[in-house]
N, C-alpha and C positions, 0 to 999 in steps of 0.2 A: 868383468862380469862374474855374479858368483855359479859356484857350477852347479847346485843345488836347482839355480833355475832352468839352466842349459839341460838339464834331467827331467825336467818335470813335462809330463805331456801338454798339448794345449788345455787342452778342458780344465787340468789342474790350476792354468796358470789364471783363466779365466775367472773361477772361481774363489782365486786368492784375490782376484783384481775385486770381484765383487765383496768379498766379506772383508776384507782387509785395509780398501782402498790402496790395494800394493802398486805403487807406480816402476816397481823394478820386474815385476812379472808382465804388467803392463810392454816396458820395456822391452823384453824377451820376446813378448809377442808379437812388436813390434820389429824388432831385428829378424824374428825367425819370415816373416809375411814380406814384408814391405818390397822387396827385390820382386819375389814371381810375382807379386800384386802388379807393382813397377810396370812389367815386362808384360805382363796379361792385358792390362789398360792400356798401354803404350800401341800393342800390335791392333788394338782396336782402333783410337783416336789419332794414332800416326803424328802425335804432337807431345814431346817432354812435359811442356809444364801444364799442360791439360790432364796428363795421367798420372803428373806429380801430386795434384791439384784436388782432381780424385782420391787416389789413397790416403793424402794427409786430410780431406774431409773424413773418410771412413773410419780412421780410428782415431780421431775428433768424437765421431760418434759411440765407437765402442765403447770408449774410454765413460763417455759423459751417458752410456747405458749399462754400465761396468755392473749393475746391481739389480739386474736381468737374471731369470733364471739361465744357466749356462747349454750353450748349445752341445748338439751331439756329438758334429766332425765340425770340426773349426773351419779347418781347410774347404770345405765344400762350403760354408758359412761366409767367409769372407770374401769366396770368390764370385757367390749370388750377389752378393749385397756390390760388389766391384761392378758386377754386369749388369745388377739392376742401375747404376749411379752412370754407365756408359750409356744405357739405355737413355737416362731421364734426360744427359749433357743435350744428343743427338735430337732429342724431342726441343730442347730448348732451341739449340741451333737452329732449329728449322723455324721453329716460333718465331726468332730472331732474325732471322732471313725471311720470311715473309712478312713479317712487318716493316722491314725494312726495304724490302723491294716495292711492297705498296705506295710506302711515304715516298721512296725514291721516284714512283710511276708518276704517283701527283703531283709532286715538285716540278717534274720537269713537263709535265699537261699544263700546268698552271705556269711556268717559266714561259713554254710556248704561246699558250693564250697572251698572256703579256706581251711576250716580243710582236706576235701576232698583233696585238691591239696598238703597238705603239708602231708600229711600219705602216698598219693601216690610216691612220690618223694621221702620220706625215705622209704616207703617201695623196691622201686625202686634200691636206694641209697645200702641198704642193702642186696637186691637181689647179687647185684653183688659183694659186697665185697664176699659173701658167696659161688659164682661161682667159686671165685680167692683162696679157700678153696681148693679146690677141684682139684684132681692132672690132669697134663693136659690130658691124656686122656679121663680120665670119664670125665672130662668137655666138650672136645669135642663130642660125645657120645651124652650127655646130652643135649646139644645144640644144635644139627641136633634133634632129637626128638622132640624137641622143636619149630624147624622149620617146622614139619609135618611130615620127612621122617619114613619109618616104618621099623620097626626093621632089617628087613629082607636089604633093601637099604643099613641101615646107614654097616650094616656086607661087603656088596659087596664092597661099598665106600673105607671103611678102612681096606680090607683084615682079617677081625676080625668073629668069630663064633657070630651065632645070642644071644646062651647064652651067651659068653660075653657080649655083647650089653645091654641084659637086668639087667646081673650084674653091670654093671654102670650106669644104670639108677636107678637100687635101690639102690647104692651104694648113685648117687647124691641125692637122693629125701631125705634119711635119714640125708644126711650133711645137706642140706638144710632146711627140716624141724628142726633138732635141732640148728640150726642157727639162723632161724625165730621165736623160739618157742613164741615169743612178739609179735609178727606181722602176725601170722599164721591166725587168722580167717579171716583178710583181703587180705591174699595170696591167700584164697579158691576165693574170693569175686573177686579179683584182674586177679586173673591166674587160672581158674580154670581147667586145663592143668595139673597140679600137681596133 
C-alpha cells in the first residue's frame, strides 16, 4: 500500500476517487471502513453475509458515485448510508415475510378446502354404496327419517307399526356405522343426524 495514501484524510481520498477515477484511494477507503462497517452492520443483522452483503453494496455505490461532490465527515457518511441500507434489508424482510406468510395461509386454506372436498365426496361416495347394503325396506325407512319425517309419519306413510320403524332405523344405523367404520368420525362431523 503506498503511504501517500495511508496519509491522506478521507475527504482527500474521496476527492481523488472523484477527479482521478483513483481506484487505489478508492482502495484505502475501502480498507480504512470496511471492518467497523463489518462490525456496525453485523451487530444490527446478527448474520455474516447479510452485513457482508451490505457493505460490499455500499461502496459498489460509492465507488460508482465516486464523481459526487465530496462529503464533509466520511465517517458519519458511510455509517448513515450502512444504517440507512439496514433499515431498507429489515423493510424488505418484513415485505418478504408477509407475503410469504399470506401465500403460505392460502396454500394451506386451499390445501384444506381440497382435502376437505375430496373426504367429502368419498365419504359421500361411500355413504351410499352402504345405503345399497341395506335391504330395500329398511333403506327406505331409513331415508324418510332422514328427510325429517318422525317415526310416527314414516308408520302411517308405509302402513308399518312405529316399532318397526325404529327397528330399521337401528337396523340401518348399525349397517352403516360398520360400513363407515374408516370414515365415521367425519360422518359424526359430516351428518350429524346419525
Amino acid at each position: 500500500m503506498n503511504l501517500t495514501y495511508s496519509t491522506c484524510s478521507d475527504e482527500t481520498l474521496l476527492k481523488s476517487m472523484g477527479d482521478n477515477d483513483d481506484e487505489r484511494a478508492f482502495a484505502e477507503l475501502y480498507n480504512r471502513y470496511f471492518r467497523p462497517l463489518f462490525n456496525y452492520a453485523y451487530s444490527k443483522v446478527n448474520d455474516q453475509f447479510i452485513a457482508q452483503e451490505i457493505i460490499q453494496e455500499l461502496f459498489v455505490s460509492v465507488w460508482q458515485q465516486r464523481e459526487r461532490p465530496p462529503v464533509q465527515c466520511t465517517r458519519s457518511f458511510l455509517f448513515s448510508c450502512v444504517k440507512n441500507r439496514i433499515i431498507s434489508h429489515y423493510r424488505k424482510e418484513l415485505t418478504r415475510r408477509y407475503h410469504y406468510n399470506r401465500w403460505e395461509t392460502q396454500t394451506d386454506v386451499s390445501n384444506a378446502l381440497t382435502d376437505q372436498q375430496i373426504l367429502t365426496s368419498d365419504l359421500q361416495h361411500q355413504y351410499e354404496k352402504g345405503l345399497h347394503q341395506l335391504p330395500p325396506k329398511c333403506r327406505e325407512v331409513f331415508l324418510l327419517s332422514r328427510k325429517g319425517y318422525a317415526n310416527r309419519e314414516i308408520a302411517l306413510q308405509l302402513m308399518i307399526s312405529e316399532k318397526t320403524v325404529e327397528q330399521h332405523i337401528t337396523k340401518a344405523l348399525r349397517v352403516l356405522k360398520a360400513y363407515l367404520k374408516e370414515h365415521f368420525v367425519y360422518l359424526f362431523l359430516l351428518f350429524p343426524i346419525l
